[in-house]
LONU-881048 format. One line per field, with one value per residue (C-alpha): residue number from 1; z, x, y. Coordinates in steps of 0.25 Angstrom, whole numbers, plus 5000, padded with zeros to 4 digits. Example, Ala and Ser with C-alpha at 12.3 -4.5 7.8 and 13.67 -1.06 7.14 Angstrom:
# residues 2
pos = c(1  2)
z = c(5031  5029)
x = c(5049  5055)
y = c(4982  4996)
***
This chain:
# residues 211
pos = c(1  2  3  4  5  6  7  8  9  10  11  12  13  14  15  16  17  18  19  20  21  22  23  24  25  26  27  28  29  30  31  32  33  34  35  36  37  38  39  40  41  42  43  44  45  46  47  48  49  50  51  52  53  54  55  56  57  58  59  60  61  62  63  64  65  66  67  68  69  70  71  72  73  74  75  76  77  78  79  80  81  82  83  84  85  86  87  88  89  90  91  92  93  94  95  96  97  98  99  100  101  102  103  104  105  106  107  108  109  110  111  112  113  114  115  116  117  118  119  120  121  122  123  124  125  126  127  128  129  130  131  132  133  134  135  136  137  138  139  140  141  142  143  144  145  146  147  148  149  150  151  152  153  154  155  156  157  158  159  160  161  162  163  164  165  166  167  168  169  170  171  172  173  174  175  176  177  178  179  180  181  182  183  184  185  186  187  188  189  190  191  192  193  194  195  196  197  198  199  200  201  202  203  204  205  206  207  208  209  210  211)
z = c(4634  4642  4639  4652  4646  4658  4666  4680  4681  4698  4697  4689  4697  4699  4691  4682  4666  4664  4650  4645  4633  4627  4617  4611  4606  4598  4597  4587  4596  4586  4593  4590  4592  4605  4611  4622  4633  4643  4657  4669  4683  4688  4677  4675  4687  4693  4710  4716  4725  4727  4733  4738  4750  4759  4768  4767  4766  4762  4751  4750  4738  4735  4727  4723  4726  4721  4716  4726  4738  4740  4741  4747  4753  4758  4765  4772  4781  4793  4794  4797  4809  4815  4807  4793  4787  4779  4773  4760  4754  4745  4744  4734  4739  4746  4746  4758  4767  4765  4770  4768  4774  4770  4777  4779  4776  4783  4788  4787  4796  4793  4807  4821  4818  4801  4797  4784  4782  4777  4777  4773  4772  4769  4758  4756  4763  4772  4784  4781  4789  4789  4795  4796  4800  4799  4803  4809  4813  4828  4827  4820  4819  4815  4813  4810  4806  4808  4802  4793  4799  4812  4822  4817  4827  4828  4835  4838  4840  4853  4844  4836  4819  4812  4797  4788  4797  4799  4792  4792  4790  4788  4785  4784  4787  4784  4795  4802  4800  4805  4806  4809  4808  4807  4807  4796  4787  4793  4807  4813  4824  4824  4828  4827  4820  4818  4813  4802  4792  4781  4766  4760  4749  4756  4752  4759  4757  4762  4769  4774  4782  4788  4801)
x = c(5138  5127  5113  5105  5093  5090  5099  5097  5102  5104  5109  5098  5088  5073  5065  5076  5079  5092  5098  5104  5112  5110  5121  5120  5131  5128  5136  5148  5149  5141  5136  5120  5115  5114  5102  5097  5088  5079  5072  5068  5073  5062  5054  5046  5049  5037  5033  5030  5021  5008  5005  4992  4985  4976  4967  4977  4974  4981  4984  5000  5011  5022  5035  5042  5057  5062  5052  5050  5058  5059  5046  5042  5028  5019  5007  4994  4983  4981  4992  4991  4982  4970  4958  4962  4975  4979  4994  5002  5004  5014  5011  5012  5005  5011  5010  5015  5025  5033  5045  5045  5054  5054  5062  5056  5067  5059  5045  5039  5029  5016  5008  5013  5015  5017  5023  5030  5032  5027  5011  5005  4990  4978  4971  4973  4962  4964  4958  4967  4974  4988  5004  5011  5026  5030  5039  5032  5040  5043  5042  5039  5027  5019  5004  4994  4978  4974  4961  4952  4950  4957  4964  4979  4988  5001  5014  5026  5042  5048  5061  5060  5064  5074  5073  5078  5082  5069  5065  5051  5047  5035  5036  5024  5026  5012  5003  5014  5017  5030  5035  5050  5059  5072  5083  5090  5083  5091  5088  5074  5066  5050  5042  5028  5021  5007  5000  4988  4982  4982  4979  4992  4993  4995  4997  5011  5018  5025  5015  5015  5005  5006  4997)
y = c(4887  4893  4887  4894  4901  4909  4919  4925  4938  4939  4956  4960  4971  4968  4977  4981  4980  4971  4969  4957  4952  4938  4936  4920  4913  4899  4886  4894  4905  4915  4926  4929  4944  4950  4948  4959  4955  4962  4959  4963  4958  4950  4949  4937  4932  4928  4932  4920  4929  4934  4946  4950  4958  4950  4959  4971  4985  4992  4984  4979  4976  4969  4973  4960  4964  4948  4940  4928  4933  4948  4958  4971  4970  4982  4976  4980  4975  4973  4960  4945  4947  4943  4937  4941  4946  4958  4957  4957  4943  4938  4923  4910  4896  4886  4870  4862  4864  4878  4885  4901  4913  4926  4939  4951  4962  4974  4977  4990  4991  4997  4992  4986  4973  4972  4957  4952  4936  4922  4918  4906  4907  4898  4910  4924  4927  4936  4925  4915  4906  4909  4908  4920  4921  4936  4946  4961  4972  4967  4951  4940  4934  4919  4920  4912  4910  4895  4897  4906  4921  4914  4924  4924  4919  4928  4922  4933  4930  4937  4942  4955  4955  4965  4967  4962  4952  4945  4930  4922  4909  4899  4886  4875  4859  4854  4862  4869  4883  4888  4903  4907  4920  4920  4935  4928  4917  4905  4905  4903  4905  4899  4907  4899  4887  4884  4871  4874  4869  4875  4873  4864  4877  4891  4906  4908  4921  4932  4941  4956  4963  4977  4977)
***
């Protein structure tokens, strides 16, 4: 007999009302009275994500299209840049060493250089030091502030990307911060590394600025 208590059901759409029937049967085979349930995809499952504004204006948003891996993002600001940053953050802490890629299905661009991809940052403040390994609409690009209200250092590939084929990585071994890209997830190409260091615990997250 099945026991499970719990049933994931794969084909139902986000945001939609799904109807289920629960018909128990005991040890002797009796049928009990039908039992109707009702839900919605989705529901009570918790984001794992934070989503904020740091320095932005105007202000941005997030629709969650699957929690935990899938997001629309509209950002402002003037990006990850300079002194101070302005972007769209969408962040959880991180303890230790750390591992994280994202694809970036599309860009739309809102200024010449707009980015999408995977931060880990000190505080949310907008001076914080930081690693950045993005995707903008001609390049990839790895930057970085070693220091509070520092000058953010920016490193560029020589190839060019083509959505939706366009992967970003950041992984942390101690100090060492490392950014890749990749056209399809599997395969990777570094582009940079910096040694910094930072707090063991760290905001990391998918972040979007607009330039």
């Amino acid at each position: 007999p099945i026991t499970s208590t719990s049933y994931f059901d794969a084909t139902a759409a986000v945001g939609s009302l799904t109807y289920y029937q629960l018909i128990a049967v005991d040890n002797n085979t009796l049928q009990s009275s039908a039992v109707t349930a009702n839900g919605t995809a989705q529901a009570g499952v918790a984001d794992p994500l934070t989503s904020l504004d740091i320095g932005a204006t105007p202000s941005g948003s997030t629709t969650v299209v699957t929690a935990g891996s899938a997001y629309t993002v509209v950002a402002g600001g003037p990006g990850v840049t300079g002194n101070a940053d302005g972007f769209r953050f969408l962040y959880q802490q991180e303890s230790g060493n750390f591992d994280l890629m994202v694809q970036v299905d599309s860009l739309t661009v809102a200024g010449n250089f707009s980015t999408a991809g995977i931060m880990a940052r000190s505080t949310l403040d907008t001076d914080s030091p930081d690693v950045y390994m993005s995707a903008s609409p001609v390049n990839y690009r790895f930057k970085s502030r070693s220091t509070v209200a520092g000058t953010t250092n920016i490193i560029t590939s020589s190839g060019t990307d083509s959505y939706p084929n366009v992967w970003v990585r950041l992984t942390r071994v101690g100090n060492l911060f490392t950014g890749y890209y990749s056209a399809d997830g599997v395969h990777w190409t570094q582009l940079s590394s910096i040694t910094l260091a930072l707090p063991t615990t760290l905001d990391v997250g998918l972040a979007v600025a607009a330039n």
